[in-house]
Backbone bond lengths (Angstrom), bond angles and torsions (degrees), N, CA, C in turn:
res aa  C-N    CA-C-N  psi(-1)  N-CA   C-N-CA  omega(-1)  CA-C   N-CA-C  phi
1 X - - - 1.446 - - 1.524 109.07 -
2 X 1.538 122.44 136.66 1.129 126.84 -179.15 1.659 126.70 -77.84
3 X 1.101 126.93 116.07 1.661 135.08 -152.08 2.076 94.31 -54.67
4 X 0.864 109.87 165.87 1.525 121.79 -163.22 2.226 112.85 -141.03
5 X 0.960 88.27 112.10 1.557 82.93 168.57 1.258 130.01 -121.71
6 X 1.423 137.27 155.69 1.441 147.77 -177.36 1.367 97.11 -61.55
7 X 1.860 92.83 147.79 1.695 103.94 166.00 1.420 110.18 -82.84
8 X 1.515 109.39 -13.24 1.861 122.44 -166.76 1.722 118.09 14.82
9 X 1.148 143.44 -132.81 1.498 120.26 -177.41 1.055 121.81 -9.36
10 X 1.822 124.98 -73.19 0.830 118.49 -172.16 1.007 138.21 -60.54
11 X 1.365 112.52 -7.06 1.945 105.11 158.08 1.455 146.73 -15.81
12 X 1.511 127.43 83.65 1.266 110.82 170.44 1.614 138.20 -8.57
13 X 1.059 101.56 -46.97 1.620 127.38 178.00 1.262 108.81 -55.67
14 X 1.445 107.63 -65.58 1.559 109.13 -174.50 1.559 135.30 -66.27
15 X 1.345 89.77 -6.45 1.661 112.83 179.56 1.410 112.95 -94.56
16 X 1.102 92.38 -37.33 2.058 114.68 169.11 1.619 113.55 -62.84
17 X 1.610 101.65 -29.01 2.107 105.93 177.27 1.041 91.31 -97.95
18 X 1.884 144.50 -22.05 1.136 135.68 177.62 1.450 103.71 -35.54
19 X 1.524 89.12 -72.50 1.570 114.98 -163.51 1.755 123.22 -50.85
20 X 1.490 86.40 -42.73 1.679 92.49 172.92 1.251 124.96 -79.83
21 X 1.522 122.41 -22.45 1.472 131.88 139.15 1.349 126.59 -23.70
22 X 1.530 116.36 -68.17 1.332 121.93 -168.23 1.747 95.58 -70.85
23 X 1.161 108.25 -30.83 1.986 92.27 -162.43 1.420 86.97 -67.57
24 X 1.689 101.36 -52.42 1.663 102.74 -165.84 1.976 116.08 -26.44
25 X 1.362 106.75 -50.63 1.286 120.81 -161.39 1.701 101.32 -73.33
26 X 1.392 111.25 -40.46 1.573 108.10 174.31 1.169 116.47 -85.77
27 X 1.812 131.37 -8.22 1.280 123.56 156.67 1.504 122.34 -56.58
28 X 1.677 112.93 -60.96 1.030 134.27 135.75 1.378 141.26 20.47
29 X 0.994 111.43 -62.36 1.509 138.42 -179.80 1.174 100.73 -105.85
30 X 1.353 125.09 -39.67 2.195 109.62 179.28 1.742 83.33 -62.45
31 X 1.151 126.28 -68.32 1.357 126.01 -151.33 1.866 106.34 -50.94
32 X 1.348 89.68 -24.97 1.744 72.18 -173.84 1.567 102.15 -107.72
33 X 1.284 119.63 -26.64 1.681 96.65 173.08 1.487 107.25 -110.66
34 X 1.767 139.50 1.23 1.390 108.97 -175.47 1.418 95.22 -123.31
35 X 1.100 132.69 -10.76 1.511 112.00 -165.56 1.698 99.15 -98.09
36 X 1.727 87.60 135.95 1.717 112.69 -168.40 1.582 117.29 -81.17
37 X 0.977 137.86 170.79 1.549 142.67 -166.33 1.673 88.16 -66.41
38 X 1.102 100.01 -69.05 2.142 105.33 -173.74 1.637 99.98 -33.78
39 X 1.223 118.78 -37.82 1.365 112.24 -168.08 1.018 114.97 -70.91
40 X 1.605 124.39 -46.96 1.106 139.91 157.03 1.545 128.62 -40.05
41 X 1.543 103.56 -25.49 1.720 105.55 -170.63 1.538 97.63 -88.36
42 X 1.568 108.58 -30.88 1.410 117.33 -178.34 1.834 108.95 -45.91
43 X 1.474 91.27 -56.46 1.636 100.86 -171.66 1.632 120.20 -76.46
44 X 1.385 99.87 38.97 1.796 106.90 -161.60 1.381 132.19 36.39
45 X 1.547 108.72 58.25 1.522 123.99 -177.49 1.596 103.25 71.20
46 X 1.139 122.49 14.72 1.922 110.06 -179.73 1.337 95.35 -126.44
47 X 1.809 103.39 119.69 1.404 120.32 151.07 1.913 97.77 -57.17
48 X 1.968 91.12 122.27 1.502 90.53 -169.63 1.940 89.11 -93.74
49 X 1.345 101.25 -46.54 1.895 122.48 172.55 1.771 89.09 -3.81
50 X 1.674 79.68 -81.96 2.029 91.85 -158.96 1.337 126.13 -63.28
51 X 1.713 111.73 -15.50 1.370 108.54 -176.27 1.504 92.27 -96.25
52 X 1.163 139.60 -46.22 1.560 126.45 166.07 1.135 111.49 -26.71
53 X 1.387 122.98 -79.80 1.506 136.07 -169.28 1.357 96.59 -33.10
54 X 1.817 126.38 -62.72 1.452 121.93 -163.36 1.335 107.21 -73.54
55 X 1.071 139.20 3.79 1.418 155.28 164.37 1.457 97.32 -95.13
56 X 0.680 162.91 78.52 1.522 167.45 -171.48 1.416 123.39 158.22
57 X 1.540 100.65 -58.50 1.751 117.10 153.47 1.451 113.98 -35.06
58 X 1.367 113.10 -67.49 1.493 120.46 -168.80 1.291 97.86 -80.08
59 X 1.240 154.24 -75.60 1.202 128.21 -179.72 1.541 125.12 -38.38
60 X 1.454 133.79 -19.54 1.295 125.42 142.17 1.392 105.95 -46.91
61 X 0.940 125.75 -87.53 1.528 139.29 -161.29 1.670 98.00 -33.78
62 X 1.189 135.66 -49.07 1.269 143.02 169.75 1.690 114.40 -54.84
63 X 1.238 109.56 -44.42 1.499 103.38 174.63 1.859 101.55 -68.48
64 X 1.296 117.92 -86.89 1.251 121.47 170.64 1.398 116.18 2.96
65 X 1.518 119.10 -73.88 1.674 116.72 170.27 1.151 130.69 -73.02
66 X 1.501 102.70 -2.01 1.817 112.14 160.84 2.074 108.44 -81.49
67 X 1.464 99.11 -37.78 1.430 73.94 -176.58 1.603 112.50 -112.87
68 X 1.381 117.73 27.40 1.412 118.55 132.83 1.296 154.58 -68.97
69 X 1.855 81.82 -44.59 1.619 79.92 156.30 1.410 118.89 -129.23
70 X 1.165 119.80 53.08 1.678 133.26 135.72 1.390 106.75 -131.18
71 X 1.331 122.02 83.98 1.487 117.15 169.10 1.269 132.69 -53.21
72 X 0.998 147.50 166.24 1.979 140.08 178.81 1.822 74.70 -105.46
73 X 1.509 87.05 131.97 1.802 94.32 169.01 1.724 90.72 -136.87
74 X 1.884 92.98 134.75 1.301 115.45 -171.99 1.483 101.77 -93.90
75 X 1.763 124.44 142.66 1.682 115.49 166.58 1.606 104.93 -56.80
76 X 1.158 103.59 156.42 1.282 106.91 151.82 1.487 128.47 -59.72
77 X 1.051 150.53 -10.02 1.392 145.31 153.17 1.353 110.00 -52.23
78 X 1.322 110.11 -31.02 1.773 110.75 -167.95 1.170 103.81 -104.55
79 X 1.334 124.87 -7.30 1.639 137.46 -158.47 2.488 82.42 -94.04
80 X 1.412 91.63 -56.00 1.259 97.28 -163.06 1.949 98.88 -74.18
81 X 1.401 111.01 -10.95 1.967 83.49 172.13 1.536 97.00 -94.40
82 X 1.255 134.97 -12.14 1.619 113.50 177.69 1.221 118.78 -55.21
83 X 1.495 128.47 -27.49 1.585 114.31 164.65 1.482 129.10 -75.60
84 X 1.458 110.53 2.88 1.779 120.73 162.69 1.422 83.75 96.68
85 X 1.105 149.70 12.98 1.318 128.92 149.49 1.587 131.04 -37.19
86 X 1.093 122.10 -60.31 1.100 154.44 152.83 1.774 103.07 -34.18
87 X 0.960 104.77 -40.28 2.292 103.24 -176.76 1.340 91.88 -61.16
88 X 1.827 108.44 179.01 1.731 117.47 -150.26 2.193 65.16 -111.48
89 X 0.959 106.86 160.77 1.657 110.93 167.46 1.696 120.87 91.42
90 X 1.276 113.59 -4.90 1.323 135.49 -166.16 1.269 132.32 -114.05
């Protein structure tokens, strides 16, 4: 059987909780220190800021433990051209 390695960083996934991380944290924070009562009355009594943000948070947290523990594992054929072995000049 041919040896197998992780995509690790490069994970789709992890770039995907990146992303929902950072909004999460700046949703987050409008909801809990800038958005005003009016804003709130606007959105029919629901801070939308903070419950987004925590909807964002946890769906990070959900990607993250999805691609820890189900890793994307590459064959080794594909494992061995990511170091440019495999390119014409090399």
């Amino acid at each position: 059987m041919a040896s197998q390695s992780k995509a690790g960083l490069f994970d789709l996934r992890l770039i995907i909780a990146l992303l929902f991380g950072v909004y999460g944290v700046v949703l987050t924070i409008t909801g809990f220190a800038f958005t005003t009562a009016e804003e709130i009355q606007k959105a029919a009594g629901i801070n939308i800021n903070l419950w987004a943000g925590l909807g964002m948070l946890v769906t990070s947290a959900i990607f993250v433990v999805w691609a820890r523990t189900r890793p994307v594992v590459m064959p080794s054929e594909f494992a061995d051209d990511a170091d440019g072995a495999g390119e014409p000049g090399h």
